[in-house]
C-alpha positions in Angstrom: -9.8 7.2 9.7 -7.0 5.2 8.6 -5.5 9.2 7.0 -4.5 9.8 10.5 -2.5 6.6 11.7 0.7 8.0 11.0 0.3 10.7 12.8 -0.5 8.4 15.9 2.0 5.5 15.5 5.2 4.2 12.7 3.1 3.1 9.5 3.2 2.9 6.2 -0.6 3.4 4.9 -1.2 1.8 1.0 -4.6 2.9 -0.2 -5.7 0.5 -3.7 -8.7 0.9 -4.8 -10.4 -2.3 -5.8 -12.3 -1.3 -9.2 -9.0 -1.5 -10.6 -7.0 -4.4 -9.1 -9.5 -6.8 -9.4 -6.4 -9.3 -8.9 -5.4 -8.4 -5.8 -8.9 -8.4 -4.5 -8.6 -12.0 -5.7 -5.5 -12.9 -4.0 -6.1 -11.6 -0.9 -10.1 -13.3 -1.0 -11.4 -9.8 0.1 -15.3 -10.1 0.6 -16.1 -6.5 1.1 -14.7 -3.1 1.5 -13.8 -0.9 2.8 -11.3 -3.5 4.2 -8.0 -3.1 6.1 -5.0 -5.6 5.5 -2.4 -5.3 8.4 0.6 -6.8 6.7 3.8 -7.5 9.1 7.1 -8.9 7.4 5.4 -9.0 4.0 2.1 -11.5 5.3 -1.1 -10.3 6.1 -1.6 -10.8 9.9 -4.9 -8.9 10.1 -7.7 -8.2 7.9 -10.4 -5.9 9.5 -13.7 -5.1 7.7 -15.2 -3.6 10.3 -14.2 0.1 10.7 -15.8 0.8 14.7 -13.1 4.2 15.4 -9.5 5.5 15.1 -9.6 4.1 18.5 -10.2 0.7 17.4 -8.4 0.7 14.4 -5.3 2.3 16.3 -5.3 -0.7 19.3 -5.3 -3.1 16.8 -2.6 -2.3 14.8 -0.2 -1.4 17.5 -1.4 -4.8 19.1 -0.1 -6.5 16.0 3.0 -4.6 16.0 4.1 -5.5 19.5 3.9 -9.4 18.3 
């Protein structure tokens, strides 16, 4: 899902997988994955664990964004 966002809006995508950054899975408090961080001027504004569609995913990261 989250391969195809730049193709849809202006993103930059990091992929980490968490078996080997146990540290930032520690830092960021993440309870789960998958999980997606939406970070805007370097602070995490959105954390979604909850993958429902592209659609979804999509409306919520160009409502965050706009703010």
């Amino acid at each position: 899902m989250i391969d195809i966002m730049p193709e849809l809006i202006e993103v930059n995508i990091m992929k980490v997988d968490l078996n080997f950054a146990a540290s930032f899975a520690q830092r960021y408090q993440l309870m789960s994955v998958p999980v997606l961080l939406i970070v805007k001027d370097d602070e995490v504004v959105e954390t979604i664990y909850r993958f429902e569609s592209v659609t979804n995913i999509y409306e919520i990261i160009r409502k965050v964004l706009t703010i």
